[in-house]
Backbone as XML, in Angstrom:
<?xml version="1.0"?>
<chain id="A" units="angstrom">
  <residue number="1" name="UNK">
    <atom name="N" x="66.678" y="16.524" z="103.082"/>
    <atom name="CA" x="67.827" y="17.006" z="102.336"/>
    <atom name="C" x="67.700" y="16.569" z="100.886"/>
  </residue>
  <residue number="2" name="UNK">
    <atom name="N" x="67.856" y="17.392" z="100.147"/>
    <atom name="CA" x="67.851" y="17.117" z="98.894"/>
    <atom name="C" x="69.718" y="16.695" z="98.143"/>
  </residue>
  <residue number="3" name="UNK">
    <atom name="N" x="69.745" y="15.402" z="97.154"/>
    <atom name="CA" x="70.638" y="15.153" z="96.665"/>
    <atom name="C" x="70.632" y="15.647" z="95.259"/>
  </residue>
  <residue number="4" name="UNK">
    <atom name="N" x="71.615" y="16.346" z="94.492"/>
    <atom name="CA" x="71.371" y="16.440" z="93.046"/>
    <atom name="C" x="73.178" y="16.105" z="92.530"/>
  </residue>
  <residue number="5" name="UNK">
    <atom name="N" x="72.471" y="15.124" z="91.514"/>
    <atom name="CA" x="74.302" y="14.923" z="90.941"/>
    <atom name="C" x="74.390" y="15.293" z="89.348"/>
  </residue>
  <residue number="6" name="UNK">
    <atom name="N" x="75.651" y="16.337" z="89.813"/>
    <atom name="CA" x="76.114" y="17.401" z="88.896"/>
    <atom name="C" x="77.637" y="16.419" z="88.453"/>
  </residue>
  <residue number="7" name="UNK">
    <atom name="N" x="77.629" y="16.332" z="86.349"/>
    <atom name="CA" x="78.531" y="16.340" z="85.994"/>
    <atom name="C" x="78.662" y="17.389" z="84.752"/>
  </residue>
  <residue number="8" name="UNK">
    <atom name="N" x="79.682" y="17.145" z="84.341"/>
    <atom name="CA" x="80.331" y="18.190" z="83.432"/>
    <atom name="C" x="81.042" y="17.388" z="82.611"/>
  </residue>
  <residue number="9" name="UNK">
    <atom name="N" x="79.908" y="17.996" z="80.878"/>
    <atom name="CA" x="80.993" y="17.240" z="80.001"/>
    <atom name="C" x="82.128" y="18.008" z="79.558"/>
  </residue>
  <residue number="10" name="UNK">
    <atom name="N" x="82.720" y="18.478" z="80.064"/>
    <atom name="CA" x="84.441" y="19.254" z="79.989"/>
    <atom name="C" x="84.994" y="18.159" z="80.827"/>
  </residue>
  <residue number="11" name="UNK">
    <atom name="N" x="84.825" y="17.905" z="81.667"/>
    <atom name="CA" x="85.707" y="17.397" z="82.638"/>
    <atom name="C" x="85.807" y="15.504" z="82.096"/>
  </residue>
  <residue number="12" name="UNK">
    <atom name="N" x="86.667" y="15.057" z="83.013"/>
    <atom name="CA" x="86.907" y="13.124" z="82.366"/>
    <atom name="C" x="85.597" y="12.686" z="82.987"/>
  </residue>
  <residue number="13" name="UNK">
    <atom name="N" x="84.996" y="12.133" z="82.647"/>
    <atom name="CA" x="83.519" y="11.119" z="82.919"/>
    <atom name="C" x="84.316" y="10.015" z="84.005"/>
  </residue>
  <residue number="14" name="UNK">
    <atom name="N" x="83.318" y="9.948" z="84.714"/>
    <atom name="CA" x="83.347" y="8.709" z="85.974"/>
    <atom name="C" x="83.873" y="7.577" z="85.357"/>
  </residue>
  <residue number="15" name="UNK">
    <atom name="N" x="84.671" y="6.895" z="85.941"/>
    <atom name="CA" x="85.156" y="5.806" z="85.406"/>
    <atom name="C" x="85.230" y="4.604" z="86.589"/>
  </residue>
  <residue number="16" name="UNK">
    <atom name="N" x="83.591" y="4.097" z="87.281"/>
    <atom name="CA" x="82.727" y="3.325" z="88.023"/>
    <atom name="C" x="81.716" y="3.868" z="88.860"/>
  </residue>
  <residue number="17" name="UNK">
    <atom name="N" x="81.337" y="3.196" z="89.784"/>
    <atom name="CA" x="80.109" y="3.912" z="90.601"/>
    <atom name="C" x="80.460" y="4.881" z="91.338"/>
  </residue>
  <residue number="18" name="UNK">
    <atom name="N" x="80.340" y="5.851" z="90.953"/>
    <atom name="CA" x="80.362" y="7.708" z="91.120"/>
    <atom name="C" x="80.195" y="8.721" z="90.368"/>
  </residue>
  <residue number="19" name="UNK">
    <atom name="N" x="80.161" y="9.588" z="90.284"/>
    <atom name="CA" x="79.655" y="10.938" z="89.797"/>
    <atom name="C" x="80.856" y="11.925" z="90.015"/>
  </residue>
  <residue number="20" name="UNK">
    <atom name="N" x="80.898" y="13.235" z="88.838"/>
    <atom name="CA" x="82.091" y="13.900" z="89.248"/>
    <atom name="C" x="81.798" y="14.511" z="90.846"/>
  </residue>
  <residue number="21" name="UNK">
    <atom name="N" x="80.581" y="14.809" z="90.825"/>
    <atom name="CA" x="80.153" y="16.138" z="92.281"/>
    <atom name="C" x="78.421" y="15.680" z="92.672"/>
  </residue>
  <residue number="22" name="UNK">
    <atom name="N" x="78.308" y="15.892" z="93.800"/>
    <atom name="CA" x="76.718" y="15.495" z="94.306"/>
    <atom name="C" x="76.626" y="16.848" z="95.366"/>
  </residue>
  <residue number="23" name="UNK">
    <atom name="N" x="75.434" y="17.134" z="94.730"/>
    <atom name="CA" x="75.327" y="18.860" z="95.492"/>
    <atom name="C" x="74.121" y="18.122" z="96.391"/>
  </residue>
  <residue number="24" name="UNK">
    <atom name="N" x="74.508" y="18.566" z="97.873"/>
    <atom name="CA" x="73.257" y="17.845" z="99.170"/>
    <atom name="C" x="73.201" y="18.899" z="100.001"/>
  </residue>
  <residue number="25" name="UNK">
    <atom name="N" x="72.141" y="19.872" z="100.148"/>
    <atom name="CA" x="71.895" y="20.993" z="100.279"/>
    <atom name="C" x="72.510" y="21.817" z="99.922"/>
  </residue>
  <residue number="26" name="UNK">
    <atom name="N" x="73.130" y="22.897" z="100.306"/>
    <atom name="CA" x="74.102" y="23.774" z="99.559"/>
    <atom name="C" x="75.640" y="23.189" z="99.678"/>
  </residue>
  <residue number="27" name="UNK">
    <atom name="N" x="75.912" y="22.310" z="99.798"/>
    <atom name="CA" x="77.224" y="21.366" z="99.477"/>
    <atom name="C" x="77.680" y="20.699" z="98.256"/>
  </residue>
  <residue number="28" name="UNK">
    <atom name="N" x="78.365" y="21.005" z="97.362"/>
    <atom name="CA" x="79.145" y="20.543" z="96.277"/>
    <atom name="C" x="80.205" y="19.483" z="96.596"/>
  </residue>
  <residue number="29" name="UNK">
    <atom name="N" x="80.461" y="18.521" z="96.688"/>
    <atom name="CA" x="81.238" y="17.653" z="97.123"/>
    <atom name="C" x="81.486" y="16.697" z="95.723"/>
  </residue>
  <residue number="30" name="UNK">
    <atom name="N" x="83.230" y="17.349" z="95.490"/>
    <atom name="CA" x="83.846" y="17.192" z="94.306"/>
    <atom name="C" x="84.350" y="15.752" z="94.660"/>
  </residue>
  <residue number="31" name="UNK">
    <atom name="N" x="84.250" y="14.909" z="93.389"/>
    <atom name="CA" x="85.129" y="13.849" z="93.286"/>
    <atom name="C" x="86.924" y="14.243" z="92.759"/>
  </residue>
  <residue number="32" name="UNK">
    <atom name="N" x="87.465" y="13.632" z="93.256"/>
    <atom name="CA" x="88.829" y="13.783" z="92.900"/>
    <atom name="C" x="89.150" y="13.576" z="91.276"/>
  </residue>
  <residue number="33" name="UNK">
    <atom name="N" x="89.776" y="14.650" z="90.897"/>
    <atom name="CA" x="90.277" y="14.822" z="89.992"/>
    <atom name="C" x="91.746" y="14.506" z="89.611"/>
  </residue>
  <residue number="34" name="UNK">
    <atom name="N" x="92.235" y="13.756" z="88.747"/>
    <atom name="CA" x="92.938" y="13.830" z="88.053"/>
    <atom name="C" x="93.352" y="14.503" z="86.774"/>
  </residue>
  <residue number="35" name="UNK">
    <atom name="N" x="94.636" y="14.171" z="86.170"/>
    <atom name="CA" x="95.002" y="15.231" z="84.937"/>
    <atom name="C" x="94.756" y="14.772" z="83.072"/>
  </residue>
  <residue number="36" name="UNK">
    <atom name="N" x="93.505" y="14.322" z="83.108"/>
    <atom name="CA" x="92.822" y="13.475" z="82.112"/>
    <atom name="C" x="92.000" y="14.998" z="81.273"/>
  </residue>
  <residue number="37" name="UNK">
    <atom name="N" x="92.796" y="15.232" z="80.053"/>
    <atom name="CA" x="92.085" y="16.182" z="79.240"/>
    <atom name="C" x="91.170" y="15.583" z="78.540"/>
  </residue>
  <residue number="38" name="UNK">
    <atom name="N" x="90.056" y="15.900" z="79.010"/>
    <atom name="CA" x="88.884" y="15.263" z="78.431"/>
    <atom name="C" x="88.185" y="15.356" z="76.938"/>
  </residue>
  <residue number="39" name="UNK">
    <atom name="N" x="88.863" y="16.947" z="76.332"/>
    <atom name="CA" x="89.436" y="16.445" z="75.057"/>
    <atom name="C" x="89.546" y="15.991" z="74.211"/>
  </residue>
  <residue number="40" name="UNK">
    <atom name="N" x="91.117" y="15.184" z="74.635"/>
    <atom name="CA" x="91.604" y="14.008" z="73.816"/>
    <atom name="C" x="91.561" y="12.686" z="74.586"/>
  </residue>
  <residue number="41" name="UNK">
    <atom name="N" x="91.258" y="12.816" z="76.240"/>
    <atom name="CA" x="91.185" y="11.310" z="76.710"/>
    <atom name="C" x="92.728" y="11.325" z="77.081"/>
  </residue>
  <residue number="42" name="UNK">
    <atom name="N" x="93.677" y="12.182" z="76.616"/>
    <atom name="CA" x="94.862" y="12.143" z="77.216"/>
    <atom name="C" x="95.209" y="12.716" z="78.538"/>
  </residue>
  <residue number="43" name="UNK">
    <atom name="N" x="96.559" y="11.932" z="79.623"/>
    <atom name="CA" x="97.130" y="11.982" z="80.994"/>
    <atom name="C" x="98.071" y="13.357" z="80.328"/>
  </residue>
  <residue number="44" name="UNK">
    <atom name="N" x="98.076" y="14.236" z="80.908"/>
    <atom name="CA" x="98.844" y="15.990" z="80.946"/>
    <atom name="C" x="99.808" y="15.285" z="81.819"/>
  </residue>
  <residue number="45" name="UNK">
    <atom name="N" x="100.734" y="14.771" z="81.505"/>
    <atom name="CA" x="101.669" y="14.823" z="82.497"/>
    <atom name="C" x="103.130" y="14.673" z="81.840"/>
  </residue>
  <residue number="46" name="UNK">
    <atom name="N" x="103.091" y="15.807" z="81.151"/>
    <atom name="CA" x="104.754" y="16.139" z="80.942"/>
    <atom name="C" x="105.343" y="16.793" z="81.806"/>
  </residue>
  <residue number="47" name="UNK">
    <atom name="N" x="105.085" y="17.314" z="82.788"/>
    <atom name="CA" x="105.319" y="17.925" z="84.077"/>
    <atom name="C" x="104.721" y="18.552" z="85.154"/>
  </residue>
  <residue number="48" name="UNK">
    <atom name="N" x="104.647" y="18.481" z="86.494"/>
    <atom name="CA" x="104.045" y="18.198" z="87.049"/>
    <atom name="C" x="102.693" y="19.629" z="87.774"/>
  </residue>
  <residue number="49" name="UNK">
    <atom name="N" x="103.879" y="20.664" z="86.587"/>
    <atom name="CA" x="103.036" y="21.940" z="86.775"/>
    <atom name="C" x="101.629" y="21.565" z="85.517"/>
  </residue>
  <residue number="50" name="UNK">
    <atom name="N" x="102.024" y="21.152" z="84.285"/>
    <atom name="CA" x="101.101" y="20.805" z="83.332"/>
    <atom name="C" x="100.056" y="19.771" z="84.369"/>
  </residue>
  <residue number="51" name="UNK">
    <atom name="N" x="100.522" y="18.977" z="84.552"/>
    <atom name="CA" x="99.330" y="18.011" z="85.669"/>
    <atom name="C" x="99.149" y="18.943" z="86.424"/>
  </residue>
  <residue number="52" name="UNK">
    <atom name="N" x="99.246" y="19.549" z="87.356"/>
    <atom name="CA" x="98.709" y="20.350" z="88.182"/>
    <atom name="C" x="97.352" y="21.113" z="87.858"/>
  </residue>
  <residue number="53" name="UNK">
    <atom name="N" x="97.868" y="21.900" z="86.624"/>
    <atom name="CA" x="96.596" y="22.708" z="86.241"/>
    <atom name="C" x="95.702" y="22.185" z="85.421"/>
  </residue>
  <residue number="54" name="UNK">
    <atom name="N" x="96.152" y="20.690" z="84.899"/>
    <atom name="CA" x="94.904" y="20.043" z="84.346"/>
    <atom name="C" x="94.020" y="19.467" z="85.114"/>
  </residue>
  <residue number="55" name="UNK">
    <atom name="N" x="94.648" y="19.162" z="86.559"/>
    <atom name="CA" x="93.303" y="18.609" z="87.432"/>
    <atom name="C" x="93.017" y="19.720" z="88.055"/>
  </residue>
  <residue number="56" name="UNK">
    <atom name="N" x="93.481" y="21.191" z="87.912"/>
    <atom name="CA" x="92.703" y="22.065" z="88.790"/>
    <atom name="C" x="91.678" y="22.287" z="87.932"/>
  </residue>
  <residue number="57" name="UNK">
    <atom name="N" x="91.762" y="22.637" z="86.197"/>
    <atom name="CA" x="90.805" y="22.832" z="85.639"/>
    <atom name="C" x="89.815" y="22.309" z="85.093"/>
  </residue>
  <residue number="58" name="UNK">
    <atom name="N" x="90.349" y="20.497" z="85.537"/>
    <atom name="CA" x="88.803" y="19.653" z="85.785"/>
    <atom name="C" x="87.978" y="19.764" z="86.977"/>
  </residue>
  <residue number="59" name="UNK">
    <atom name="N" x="88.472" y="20.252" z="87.821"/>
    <atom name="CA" x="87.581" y="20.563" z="88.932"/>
    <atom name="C" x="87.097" y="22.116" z="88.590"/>
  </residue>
  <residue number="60" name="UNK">
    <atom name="N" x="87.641" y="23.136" z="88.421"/>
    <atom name="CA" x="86.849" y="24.294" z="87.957"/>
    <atom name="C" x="85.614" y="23.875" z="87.135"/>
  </residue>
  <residue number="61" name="UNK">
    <atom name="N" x="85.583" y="22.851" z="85.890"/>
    <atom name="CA" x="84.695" y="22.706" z="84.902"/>
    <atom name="C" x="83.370" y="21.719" z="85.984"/>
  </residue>
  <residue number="62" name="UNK">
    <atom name="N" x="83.690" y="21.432" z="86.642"/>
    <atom name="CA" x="82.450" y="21.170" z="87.204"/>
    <atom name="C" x="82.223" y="21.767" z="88.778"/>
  </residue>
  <residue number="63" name="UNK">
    <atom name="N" x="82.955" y="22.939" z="89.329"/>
    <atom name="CA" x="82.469" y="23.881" z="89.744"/>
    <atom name="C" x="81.323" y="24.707" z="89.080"/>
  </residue>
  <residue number="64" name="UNK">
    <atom name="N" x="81.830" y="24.541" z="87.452"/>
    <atom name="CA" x="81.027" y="25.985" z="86.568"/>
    <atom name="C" x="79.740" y="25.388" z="86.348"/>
  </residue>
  <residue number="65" name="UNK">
    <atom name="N" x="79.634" y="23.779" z="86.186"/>
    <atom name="CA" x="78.539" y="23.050" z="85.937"/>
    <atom name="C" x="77.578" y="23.553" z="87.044"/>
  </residue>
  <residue number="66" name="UNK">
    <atom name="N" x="78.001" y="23.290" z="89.042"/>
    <atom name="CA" x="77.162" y="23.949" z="89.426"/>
    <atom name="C" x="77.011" y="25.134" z="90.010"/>
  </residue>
  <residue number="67" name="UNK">
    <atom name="N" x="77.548" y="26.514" z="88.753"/>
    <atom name="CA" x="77.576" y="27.245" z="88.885"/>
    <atom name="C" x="78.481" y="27.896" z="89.932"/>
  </residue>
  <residue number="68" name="UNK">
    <atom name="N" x="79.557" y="27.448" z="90.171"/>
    <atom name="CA" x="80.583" y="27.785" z="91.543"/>
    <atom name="C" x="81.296" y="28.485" z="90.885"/>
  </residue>
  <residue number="69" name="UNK">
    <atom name="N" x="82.777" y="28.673" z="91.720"/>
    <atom name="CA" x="84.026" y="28.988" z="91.231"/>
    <atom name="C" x="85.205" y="28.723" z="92.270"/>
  </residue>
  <residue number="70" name="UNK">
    <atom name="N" x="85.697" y="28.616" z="91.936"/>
    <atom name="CA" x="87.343" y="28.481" z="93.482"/>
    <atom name="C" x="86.990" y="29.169" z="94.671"/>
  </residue>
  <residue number="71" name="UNK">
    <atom name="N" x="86.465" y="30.454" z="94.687"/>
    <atom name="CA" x="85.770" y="31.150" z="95.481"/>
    <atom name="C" x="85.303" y="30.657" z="96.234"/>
  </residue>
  <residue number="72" name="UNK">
    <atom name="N" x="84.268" y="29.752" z="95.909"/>
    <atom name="CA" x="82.843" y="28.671" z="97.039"/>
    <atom name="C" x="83.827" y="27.704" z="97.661"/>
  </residue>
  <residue number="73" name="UNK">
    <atom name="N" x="85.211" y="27.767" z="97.471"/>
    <atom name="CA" x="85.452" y="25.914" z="97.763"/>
    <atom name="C" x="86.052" y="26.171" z="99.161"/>
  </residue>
  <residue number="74" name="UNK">
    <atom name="N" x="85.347" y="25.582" z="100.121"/>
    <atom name="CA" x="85.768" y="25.595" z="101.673"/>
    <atom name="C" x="86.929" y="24.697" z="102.234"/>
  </residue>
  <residue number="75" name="UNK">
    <atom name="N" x="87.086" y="23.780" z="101.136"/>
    <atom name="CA" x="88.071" y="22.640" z="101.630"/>
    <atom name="C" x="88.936" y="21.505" z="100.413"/>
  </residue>
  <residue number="76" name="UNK">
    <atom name="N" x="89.874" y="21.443" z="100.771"/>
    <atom name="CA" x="90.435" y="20.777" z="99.433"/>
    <atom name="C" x="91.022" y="19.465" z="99.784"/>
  </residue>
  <residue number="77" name="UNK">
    <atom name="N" x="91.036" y="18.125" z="99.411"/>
    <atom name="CA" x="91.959" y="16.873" z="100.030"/>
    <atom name="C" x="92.741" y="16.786" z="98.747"/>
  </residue>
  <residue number="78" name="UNK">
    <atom name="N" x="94.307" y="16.733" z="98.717"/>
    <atom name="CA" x="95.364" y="17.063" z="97.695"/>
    <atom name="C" x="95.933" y="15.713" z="98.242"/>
  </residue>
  <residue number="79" name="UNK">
    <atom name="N" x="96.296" y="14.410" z="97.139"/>
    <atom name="CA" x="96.935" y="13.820" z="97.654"/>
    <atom name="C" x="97.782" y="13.563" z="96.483"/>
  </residue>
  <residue number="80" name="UNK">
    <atom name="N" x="99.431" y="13.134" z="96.811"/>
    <atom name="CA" x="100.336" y="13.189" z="95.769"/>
    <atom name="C" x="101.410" y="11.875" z="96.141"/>
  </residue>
  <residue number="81" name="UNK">
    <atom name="N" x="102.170" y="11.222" z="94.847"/>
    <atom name="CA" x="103.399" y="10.292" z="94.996"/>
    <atom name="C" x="104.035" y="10.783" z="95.690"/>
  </residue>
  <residue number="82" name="UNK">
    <atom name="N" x="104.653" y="11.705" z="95.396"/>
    <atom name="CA" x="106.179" y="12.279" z="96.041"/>
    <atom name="C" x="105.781" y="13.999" z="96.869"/>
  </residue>
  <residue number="83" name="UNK">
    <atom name="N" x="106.115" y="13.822" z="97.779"/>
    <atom name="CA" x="106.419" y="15.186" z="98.712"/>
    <atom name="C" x="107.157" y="15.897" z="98.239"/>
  </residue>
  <residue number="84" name="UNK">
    <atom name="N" x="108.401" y="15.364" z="97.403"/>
    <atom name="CA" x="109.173" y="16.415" z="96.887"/>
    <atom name="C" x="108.809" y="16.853" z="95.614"/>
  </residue>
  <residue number="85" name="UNK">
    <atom name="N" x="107.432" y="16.441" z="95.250"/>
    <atom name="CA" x="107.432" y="18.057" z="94.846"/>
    <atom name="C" x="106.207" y="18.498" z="95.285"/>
  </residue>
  <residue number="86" name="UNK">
    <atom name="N" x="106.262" y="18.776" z="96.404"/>
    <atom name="CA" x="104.988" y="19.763" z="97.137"/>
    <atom name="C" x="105.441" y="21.296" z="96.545"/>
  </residue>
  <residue number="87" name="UNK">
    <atom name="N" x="106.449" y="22.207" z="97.074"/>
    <atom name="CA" x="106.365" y="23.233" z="96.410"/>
    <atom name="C" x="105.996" y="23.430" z="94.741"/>
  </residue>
  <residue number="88" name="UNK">
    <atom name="N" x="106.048" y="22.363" z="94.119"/>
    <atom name="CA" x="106.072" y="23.054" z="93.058"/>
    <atom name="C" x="104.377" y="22.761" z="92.461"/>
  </residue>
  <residue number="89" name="UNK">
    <atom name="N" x="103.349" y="21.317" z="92.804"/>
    <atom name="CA" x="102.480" y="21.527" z="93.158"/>
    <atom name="C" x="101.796" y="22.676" z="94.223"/>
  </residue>
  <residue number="90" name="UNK">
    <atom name="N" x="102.103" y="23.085" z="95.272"/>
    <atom name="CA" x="101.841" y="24.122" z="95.861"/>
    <atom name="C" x="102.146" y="25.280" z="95.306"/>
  </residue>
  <residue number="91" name="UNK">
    <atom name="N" x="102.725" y="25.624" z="93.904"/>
    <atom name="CA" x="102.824" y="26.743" z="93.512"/>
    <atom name="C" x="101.533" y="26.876" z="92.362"/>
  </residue>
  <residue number="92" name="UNK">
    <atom name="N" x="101.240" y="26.166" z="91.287"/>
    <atom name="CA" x="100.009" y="26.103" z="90.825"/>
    <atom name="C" x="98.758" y="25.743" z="91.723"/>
  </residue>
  <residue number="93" name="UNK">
    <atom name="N" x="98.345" y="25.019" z="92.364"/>
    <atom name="CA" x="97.572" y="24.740" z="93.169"/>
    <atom name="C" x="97.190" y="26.680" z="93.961"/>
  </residue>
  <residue number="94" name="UNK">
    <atom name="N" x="98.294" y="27.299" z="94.345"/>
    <atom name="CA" x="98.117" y="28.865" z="94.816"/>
    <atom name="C" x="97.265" y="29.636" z="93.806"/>
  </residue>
  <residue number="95" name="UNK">
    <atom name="N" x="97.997" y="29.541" z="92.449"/>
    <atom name="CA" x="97.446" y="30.169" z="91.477"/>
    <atom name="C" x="95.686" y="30.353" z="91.493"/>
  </residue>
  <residue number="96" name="UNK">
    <atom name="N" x="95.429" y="28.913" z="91.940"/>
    <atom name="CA" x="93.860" y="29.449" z="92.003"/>
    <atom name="C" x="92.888" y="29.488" z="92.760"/>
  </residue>
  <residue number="97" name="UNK">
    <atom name="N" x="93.688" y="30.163" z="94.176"/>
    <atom name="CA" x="93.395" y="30.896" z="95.012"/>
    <atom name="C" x="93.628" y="32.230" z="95.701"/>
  </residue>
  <residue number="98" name="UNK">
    <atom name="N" x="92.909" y="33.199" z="95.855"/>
    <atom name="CA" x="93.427" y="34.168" z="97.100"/>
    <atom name="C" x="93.813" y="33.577" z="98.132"/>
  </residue>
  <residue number="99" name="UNK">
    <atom name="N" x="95.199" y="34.074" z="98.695"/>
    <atom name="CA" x="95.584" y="33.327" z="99.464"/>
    <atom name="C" x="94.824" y="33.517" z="101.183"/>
  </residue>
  <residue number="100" name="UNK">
    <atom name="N" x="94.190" y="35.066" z="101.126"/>
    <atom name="CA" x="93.147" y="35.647" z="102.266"/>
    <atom name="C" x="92.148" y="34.783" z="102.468"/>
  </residue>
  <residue number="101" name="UNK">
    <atom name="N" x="91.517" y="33.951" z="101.215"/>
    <atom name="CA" x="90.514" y="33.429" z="101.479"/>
    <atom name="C" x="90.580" y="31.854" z="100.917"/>
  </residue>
  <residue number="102" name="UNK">
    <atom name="N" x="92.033" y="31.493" z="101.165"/>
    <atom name="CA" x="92.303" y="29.990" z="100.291"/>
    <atom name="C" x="91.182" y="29.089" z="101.562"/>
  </residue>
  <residue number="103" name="UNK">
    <atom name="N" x="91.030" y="27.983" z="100.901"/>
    <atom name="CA" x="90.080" y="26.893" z="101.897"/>
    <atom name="C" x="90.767" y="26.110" z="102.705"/>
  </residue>
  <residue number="104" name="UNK">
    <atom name="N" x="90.391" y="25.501" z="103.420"/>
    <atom name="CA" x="90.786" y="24.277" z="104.134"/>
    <atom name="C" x="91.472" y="23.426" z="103.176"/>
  </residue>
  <residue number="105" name="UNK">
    <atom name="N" x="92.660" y="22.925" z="103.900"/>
    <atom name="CA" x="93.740" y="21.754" z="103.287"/>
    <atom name="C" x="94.302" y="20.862" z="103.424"/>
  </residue>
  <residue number="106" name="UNK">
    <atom name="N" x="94.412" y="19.724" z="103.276"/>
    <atom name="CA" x="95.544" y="18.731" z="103.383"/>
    <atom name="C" x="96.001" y="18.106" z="102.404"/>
  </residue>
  <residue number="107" name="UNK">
    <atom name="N" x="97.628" y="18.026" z="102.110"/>
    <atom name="CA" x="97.739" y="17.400" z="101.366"/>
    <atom name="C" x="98.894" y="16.237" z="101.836"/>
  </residue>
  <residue number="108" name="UNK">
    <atom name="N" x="98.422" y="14.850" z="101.690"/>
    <atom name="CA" x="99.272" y="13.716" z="101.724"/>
    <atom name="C" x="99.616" y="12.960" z="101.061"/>
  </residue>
  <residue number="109" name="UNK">
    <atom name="N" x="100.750" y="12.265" z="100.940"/>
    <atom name="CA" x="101.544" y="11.184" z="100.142"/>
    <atom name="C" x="101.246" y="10.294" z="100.256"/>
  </residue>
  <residue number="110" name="UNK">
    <atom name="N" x="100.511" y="9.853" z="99.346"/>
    <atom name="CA" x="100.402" y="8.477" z="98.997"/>
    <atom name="C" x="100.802" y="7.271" z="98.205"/>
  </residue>
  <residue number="111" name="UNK">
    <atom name="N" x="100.851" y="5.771" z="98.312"/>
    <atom name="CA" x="101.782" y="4.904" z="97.808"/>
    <atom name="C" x="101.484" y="4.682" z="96.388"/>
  </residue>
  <residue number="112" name="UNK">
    <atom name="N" x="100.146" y="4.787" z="95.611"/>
    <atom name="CA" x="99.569" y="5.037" z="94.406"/>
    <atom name="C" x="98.447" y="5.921" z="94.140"/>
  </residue>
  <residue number="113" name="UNK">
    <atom name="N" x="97.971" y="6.242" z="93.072"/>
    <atom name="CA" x="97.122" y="6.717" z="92.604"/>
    <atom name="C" x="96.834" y="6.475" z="91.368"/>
  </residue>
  <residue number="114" name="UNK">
    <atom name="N" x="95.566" y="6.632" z="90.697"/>
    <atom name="CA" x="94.528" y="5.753" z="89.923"/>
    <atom name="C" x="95.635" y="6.432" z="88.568"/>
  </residue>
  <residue number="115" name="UNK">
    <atom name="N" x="95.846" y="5.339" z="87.899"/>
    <atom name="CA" x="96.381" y="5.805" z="86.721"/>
    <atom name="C" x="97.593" y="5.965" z="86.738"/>
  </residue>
  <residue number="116" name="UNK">
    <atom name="N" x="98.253" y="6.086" z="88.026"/>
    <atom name="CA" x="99.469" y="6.130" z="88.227"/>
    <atom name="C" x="99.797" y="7.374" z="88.258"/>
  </residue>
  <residue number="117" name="UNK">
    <atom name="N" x="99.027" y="8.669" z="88.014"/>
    <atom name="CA" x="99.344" y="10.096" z="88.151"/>
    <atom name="C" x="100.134" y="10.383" z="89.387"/>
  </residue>
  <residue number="118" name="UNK">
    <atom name="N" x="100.025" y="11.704" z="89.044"/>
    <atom name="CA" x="101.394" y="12.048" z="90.740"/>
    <atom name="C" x="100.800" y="13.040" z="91.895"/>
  </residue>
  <residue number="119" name="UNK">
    <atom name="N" x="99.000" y="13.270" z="91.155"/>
    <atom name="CA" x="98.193" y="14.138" z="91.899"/>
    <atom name="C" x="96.784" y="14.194" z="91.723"/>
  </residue>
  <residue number="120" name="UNK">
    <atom name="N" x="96.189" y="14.149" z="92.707"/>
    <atom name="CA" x="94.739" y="14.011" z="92.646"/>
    <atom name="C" x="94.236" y="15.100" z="93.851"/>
  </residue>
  <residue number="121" name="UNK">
    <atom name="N" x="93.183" y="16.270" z="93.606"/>
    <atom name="CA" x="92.923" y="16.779" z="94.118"/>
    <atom name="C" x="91.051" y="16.665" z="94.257"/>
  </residue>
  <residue number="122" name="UNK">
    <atom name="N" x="90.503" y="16.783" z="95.263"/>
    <atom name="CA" x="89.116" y="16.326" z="95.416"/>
    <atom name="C" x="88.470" y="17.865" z="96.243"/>
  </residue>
  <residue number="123" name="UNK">
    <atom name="N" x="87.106" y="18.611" z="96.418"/>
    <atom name="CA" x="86.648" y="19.980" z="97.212"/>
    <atom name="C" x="85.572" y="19.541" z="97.541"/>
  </residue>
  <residue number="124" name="UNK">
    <atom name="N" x="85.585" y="20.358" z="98.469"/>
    <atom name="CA" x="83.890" y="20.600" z="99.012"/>
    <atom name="C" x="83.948" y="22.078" z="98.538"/>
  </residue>
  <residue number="125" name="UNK">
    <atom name="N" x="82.346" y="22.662" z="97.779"/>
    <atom name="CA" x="82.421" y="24.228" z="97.663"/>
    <atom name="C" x="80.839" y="24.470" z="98.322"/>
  </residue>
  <residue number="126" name="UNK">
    <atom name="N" x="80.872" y="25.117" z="99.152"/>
    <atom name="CA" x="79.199" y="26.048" z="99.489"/>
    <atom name="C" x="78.412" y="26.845" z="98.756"/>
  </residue>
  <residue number="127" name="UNK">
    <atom name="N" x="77.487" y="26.461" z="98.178"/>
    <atom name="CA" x="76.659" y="27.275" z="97.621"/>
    <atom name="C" x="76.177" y="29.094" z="98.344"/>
  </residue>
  <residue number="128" name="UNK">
    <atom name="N" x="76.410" y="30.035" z="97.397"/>
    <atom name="CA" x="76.559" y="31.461" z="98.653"/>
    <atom name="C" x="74.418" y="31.163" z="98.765"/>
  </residue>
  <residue number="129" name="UNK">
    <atom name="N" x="74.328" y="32.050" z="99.846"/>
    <atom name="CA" x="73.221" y="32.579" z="100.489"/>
    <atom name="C" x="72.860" y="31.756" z="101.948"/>
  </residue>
</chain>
């Protein structure tokens, strides 16, 4: 099996021993993202739709690194502070998917998260052929 580790300078740089994504055969296996505009180095979190789509579109930017798109992603682990606001995370989080062909999901509440954000989303995507 071959390992290759894919980052993306769009996206926030590793911040300890890891990599944004490590492609091991046709497997993309995303590190969790947070809402860090890489940018300015600034947390998007004036609300929780703004966080939302800043960690979806750090994970797109290193989908594009290895050549993916939302499309390839078979599975998603979504974990968040508060449940109440799942719908409204679950309403951006939709946005960038067909819902015919959305991936595998879970998303759970957890007691912190790195930075103190209110959402961290992590994928696996398949390379097609």
């Amino acid at each position: 099996m071959s390992k290759k580790i894919i980052n993306s300078s769009k996206a926030p740089s590793p911040v300890g021993p890891y990599n944004q994504s490590v492609l091991a055969g046709n497997t993309l296996y995303v590190s969790g993202q947070i809402a860090i505009d890489q940018n300015t180095g600034e947390l998007q979190l004036s609300d929780i739709e703004t966080e939302t789509h800043q960690v979806m579109k750090n994970l797109s930017f290193i989908l594009a690194e290895a050549g993916l798109t939302f499309d390839h992603v078979v599975k998603c682990s979504v974990f968040v502070k508060d449940m109440g606001m799942y719908s409204r995370i679950n309403a951006v989080y939709a946005s960038y998917f067909d819902e015919s062909t959305a991936p595998a999901r879970e998303l759970v509440e957890v007691a912190n998260l790195p930075k103190y954000v209110n959402v961290e989303v992590s994928c696996i995507a398949v390379l097609p052929g």
